[in-house]
C-alpha positions in Angstrom: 80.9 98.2 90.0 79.8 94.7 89.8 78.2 95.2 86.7 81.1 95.9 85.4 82.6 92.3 85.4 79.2 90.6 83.9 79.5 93.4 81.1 83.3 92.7 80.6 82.4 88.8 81.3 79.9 89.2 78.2 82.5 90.9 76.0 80.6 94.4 76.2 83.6 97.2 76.5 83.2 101.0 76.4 85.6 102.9 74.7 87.2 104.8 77.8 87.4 104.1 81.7 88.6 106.2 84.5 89.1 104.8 87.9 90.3 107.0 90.7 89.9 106.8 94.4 91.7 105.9 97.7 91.4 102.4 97.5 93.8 100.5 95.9 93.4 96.8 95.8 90.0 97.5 94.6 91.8 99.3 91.2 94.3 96.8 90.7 91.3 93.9 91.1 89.1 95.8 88.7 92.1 96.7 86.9 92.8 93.2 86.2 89.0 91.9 85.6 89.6 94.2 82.4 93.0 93.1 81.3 92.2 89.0 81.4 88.7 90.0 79.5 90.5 92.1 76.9 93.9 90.3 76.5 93.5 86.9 75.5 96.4 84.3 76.7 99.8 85.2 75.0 98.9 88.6 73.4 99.5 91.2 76.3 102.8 92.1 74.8 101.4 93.1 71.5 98.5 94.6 72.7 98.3 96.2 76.0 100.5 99.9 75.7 101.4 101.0 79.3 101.8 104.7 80.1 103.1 106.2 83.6 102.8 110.1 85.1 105.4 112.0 82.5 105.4 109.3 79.9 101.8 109.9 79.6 101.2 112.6 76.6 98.6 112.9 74.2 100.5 112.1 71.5 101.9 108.9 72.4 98.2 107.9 73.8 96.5 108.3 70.5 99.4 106.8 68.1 99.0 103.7 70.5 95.3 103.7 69.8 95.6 104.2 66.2 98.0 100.7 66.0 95.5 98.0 65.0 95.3 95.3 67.4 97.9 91.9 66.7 95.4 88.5 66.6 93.3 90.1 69.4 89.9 92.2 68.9 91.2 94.9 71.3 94.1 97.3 72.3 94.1 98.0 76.0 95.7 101.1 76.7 96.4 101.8 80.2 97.3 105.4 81.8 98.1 105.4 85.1 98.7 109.0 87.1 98.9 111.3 84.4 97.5 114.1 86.3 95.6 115.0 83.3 92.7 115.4 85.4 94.2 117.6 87.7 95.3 121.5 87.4 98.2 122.1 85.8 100.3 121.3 82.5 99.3 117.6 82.8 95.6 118.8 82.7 96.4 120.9 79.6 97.8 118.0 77.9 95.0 115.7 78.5 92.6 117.9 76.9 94.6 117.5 73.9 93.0 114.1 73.6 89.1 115.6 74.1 88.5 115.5 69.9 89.9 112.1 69.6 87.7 110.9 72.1 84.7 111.4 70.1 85.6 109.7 67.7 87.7 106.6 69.3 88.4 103.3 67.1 86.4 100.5 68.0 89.3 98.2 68.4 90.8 100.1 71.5 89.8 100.3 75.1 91.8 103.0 77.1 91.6 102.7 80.8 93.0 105.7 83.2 93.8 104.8 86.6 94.2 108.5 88.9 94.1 109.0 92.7 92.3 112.3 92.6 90.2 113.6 89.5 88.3 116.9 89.3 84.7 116.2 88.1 84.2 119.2 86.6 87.4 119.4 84.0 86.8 118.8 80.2 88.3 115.6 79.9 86.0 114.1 82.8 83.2 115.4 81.4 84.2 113.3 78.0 85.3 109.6 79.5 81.8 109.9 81.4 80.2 110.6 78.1 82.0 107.9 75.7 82.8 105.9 78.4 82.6 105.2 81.8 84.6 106.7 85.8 84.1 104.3 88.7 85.2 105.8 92.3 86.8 103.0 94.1 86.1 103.8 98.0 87.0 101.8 100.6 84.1 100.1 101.5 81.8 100.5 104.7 81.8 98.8 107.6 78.7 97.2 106.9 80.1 96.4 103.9 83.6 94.8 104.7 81.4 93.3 107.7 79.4 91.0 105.6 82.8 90.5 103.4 85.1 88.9 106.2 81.8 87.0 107.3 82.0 85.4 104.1 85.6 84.9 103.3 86.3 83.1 107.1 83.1 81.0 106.0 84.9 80.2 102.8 87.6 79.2 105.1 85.8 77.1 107.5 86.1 79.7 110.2 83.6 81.7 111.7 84.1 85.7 113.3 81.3 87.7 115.2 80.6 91.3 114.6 82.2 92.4 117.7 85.7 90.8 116.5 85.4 92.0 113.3 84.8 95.4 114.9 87.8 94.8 117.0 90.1 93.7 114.0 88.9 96.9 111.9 90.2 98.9 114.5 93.5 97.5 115.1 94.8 96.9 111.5 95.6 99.5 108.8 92.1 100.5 107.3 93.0 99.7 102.9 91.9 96.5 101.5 95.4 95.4 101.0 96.6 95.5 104.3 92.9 94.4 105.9 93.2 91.2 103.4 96.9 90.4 104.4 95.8 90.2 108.1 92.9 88.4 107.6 94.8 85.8 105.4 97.0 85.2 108.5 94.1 85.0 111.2 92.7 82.2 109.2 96.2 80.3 108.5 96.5 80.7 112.4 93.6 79.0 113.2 93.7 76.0 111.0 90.6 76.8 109.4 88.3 75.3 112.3 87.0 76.8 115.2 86.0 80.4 115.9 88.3 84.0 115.3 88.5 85.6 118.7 89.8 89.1 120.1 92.8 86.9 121.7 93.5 85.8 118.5 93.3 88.9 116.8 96.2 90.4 119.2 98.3 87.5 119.1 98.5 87.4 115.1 98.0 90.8 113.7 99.6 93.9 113.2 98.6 96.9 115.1 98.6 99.9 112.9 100.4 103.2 114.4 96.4 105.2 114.0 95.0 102.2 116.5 97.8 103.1 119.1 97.0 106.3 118.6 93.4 105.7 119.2 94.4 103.5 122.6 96.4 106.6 123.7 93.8 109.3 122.9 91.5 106.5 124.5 93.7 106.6 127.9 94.0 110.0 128.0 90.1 111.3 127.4 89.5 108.4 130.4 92.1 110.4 132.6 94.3 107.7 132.5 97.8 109.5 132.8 99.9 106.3 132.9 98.3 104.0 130.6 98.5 106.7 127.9 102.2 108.0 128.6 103.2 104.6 128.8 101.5 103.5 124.9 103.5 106.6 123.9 106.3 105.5 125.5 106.8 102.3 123.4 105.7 104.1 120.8 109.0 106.1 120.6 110.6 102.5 121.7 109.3 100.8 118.2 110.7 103.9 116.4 107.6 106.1 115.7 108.3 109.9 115.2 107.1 111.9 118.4 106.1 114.4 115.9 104.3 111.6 114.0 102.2 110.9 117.3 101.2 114.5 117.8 100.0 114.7 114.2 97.5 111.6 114.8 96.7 113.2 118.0 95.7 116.3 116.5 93.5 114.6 113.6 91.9 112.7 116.7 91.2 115.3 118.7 89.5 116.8 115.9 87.5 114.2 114.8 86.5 113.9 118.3 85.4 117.7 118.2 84.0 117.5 114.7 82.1 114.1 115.6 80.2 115.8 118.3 79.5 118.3 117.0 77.6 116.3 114.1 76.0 113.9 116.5 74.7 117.2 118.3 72.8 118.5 114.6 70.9 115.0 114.4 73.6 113.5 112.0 73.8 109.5 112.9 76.8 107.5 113.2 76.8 106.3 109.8 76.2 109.5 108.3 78.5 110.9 110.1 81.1 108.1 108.8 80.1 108.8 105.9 80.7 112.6 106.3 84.4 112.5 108.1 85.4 109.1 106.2 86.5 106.8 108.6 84.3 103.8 110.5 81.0 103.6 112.5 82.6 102.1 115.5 85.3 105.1 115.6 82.4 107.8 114.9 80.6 106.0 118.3 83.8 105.7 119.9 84.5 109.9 119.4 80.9 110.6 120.2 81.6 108.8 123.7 84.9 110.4 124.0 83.8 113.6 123.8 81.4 113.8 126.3 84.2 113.7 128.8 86.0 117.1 128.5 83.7 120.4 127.7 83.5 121.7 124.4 85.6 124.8 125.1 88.7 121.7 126.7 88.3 120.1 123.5 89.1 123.5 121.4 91.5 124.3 123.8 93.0 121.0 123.3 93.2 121.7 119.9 94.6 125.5 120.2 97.4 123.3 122.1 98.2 120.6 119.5 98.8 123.5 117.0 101.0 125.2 119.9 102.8 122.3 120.4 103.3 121.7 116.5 104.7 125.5 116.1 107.2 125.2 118.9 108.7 122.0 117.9 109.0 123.5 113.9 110.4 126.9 115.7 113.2 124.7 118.1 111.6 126.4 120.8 110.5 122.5 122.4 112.0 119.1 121.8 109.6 116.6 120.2 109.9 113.8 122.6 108.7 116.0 125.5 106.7 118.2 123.7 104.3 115.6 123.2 104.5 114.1 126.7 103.7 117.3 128.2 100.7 117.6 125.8 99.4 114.4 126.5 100.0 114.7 130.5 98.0 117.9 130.6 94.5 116.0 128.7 94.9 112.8 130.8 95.2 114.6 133.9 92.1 117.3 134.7 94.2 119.0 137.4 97.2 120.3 134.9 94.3 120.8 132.1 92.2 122.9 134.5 94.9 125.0 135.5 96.6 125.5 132.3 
C-alpha cells in the first residue's frame, strides 16, 4: 500500500482503483492521498464527480468519465458502496461498465471504495487488470505495536509493549477509535514522561467487547461475583442484556475455536490471523480454555443458543436470562449439575 503514495507522489495513476475492507480510516487516508495528488488547489468542484450506493449506475459513471477535465490533467471519479461487486441488481449494473473499462480515457481516474467485494465477479477481475484493488485490513498487533511506539515518540512520550497490549484490549479495535484514544493519552500526559496501565484507565474509553472479555474473564476463573457484578453495571450504563449474551456467545466460541487451533499446531499469530482478532486475545482464549473440559465449553455453547431461543420465544426475560447463564459457568457446582 505504501507504494501507492510514492507512485501517486510521482504523478503515476492507473486508470481504476478498488478499495474495500473493514478498516476505515485506512480508506478515507488512502482515499485522500489520491484526491490532493489528483485535484490540484481550487479545482475539486469541477473535477472530482461523487457517486453514492443508488446514485451509482453505469451510465452516470461513464458520462462523468467522458467530461474532459476543467484546468486539471485528471477527473477523479469516486464510487463509494455501489454494491456492484456484490450479488444482485447492483452487480448487474456494474458489469455494464466492463467494455468501457478497456478502453478508459487517459484523463480520468475512477476510484471505488466497497466494504465487501467478491473476487471472483467480472468487474473485479477487470479493475485488477486495468487498474489496481487494495484490501485495507486492520493492521496486526505487531503492526499497530511498532505504530503507537512511534507516534508517542513523535509526542515525546514513551509506552511499553505490555501497555500497549493493555490499551489494545480495552479500546474499540478500528484505527479511528484506536487513534482518538491514543490522541487523548498523550494530551493527558503533557507529552513527557512514560504511558502507564493507570493512565490508560483513567483517560480512555473501555469498549463494551473489553467488558465483555473481563466478564467472560471472571467467569472461566470461577469468579461468580466479580463477573455478575461487571454485568451488573453493564445493564447500569445502558447496554442491552441481549447485547451481552451475543458477545458472550462469540467469546465462548472463540475460546472453543482457539483451542481447538492451538491443539492442531496452529500458533498464536496464525491463529489471529485465522479468527481475526489479536495475539494477546488468541493467548488469552488458549489460557481460558484450559479451565473447563471441552465437552463444558460445547455445552456452554448449546446453552448460549438456549438462552438466545428463549428470550426471542418470551419464554425468559433478558436481564435474568443472562444472569443465570453467566452464574452457571462461573460457578462449577450449578455447571456440574446442570
Amino acid at each position: 500500500m505504501k507504494e501507492l503514495k510514492k507512485q501517486w507522489k510521482n504523478g503515476e495513476f492507473l486508470s481504476c482503483y478498488l478499495f474495500y475492507g473493514s478498516e476505515t480510516y485506512l480508506i478515507k487516508n488512502y482515499e485522500k492521498a489520491l484526491m490532493d495528488a489528483i485535484l490540484s488547489s481550487g479545482s475539486e468542484m469541477m473535477n472530482h464527480d461523487i457517486f453514492e450506493e443508488k446514485r451509482a449506475s453505469a451510465d452516470a459513471i461513464m458520462d462523468a468519465a467522458d467530461t474532459l477535465p476543467f484546468l486539471n490533467e485528471k477527473r477523479l471519479i469516486t464510487i463509494k458502496n455501489s454494491g456492484f461487486f456484490q450479488k444482485g441488481n447492483a452487480k448487474e449494473e456494474g458489469e455494464k461498465l466492463l467494455d468501457y473499462f478497456s478502453n478508459l480515457p487517459e484523463s480520468v481516474c475512477i476510484l471505488f471504495i466497497e466494504e465487501k467485494v467478491e473476487k471472483n465477479s467480472r468487474l473485479y477481475k477487470a479493475v485488477t487488470k486495468n487498474g489496481e484493488a487494495v484490501e485495507f485490513k486492520t493492521p496486526t498487533e505487531k503492526e499497530l505495536t511498532a505504530w503507537l511506539k512511534k507516534e508517542c515518540a513523535k509526542n515525546g512520550v514513551s509506552i511499553e509493549n505490555s501497555v500497549i497490549q493493555f490499551f489494545l484490549q480495552t479500546v474499540e479495535s478500528d484505527m479511528e477509535n484506536i487513534i482518538r484514544e491514543l490522541q487523548k493519552l498523550i494530551s493527558y500526559k503533557g507529552n513527557q514522561g512514560s504511558i502507564e496501565i493507570e493512565d490508560v484507565k483513567e483517560v480512555t474509553t473501555p469498549s463494551l467487547e473489553a467488558k465483555v472479555f473481563d466478564l467472560v474473564r471472571a467467569v472461566a476463573e470461577e469468579k461468580p461475583a466479580k463477573a455478575i457484578s461487571i454485568y451488573r453495571n453493564l445493564l447500569l450504563l445502558k447496554e442491552s442484556p441481549y447485547m451481552v449474551l451475543s458477545l458472550i456467545t462469540r467469546q465462548f466460541r472463540m475460546i472453543f475455536t482457539s483451542s481447538l487451533l492451538f491443539e492442531d499446531g496452529l500458533s498464536y499469530v496464525e491463529i489471529g490471523q485465522k479468527l481475526e482478532i489479536r495475539d494477546f486475545a488468541v493467548k488469552e482464549y488458549v489460557r481460558q480454555a484450559k479451565r473447563f473440559s471441552k465437552e463444558e465449553w460445547k455445552m456452554a455453547l448449546e446453552d448460549c443458543l438456549k438462552t438466545d431461543l428463549d428470550i426471542k420465544t418470551g419464554r425468559a426475560a433478558e436481564e435474568g436470562a443472562v444472569e443465570l447463564l453467566i452464574m452457571k459457568y462461573s460457578s462449577k457446582a450449578l455447571r456440574t449439575s446442570g
